[in-house]
C-alpha positions as CSV (number, residue, x, y, z in Angstrom):
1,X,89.2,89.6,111.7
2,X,90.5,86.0,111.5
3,X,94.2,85.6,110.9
4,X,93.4,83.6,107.8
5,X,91.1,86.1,106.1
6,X,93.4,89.0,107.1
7,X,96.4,87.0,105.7
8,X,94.0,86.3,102.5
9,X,92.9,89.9,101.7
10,X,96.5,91.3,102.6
11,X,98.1,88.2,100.1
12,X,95.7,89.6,97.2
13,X,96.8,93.1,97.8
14,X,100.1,92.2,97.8
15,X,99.4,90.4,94.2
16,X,97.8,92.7,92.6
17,X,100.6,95.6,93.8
18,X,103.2,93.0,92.1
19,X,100.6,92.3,88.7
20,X,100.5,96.5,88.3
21,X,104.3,97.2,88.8
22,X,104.7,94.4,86.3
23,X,102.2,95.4,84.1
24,X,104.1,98.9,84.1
25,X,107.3,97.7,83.9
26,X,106.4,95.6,80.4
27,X,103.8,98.4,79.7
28,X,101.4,96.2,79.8
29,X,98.2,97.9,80.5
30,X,96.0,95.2,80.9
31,X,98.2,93.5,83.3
32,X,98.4,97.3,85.3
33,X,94.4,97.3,85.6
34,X,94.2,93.6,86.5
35,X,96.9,94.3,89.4
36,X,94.8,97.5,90.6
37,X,91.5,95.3,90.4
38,X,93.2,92.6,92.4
39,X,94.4,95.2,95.0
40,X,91.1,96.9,95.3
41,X,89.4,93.5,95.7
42,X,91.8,93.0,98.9
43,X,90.9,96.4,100.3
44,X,86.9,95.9,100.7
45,X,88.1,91.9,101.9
46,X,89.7,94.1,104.6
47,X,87.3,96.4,105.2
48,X,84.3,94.0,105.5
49,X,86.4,92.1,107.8
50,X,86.8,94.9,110.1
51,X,83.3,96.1,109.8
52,X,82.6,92.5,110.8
53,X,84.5,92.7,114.1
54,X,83.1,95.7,115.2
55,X,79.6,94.5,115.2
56,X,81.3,91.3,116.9
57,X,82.4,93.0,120.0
């Protein structure tokens, strides 16, 4: 995986893990589901990036 799409899909996890604490911290539950969407998002980034080096080597 490049370094800039790893960085990218690991930045967007990291987002969404702050948006959800947040979100529970206020009790905000919209801003809890939009951080877990955010994080999930980053996690199949991740794994199509690895699924794409695999096939690379």
């Amino acid at each position: 995986m490049s370094g800039e799409q790893k960085a990218e899909a690991k930045g967007e996890q990291a987002k969404g893990k702050l948006k959800e604490t947040a979100g529970r911290l206020t009790g905000n539950e919209r801003l809890t589901g939009k951080g877990r969407a955010e994080q999930v998002k980053g996690d199949a980034r991740e794994a199509k990036e690895k699924v794409k080096d695999t096939f690379k080597h």
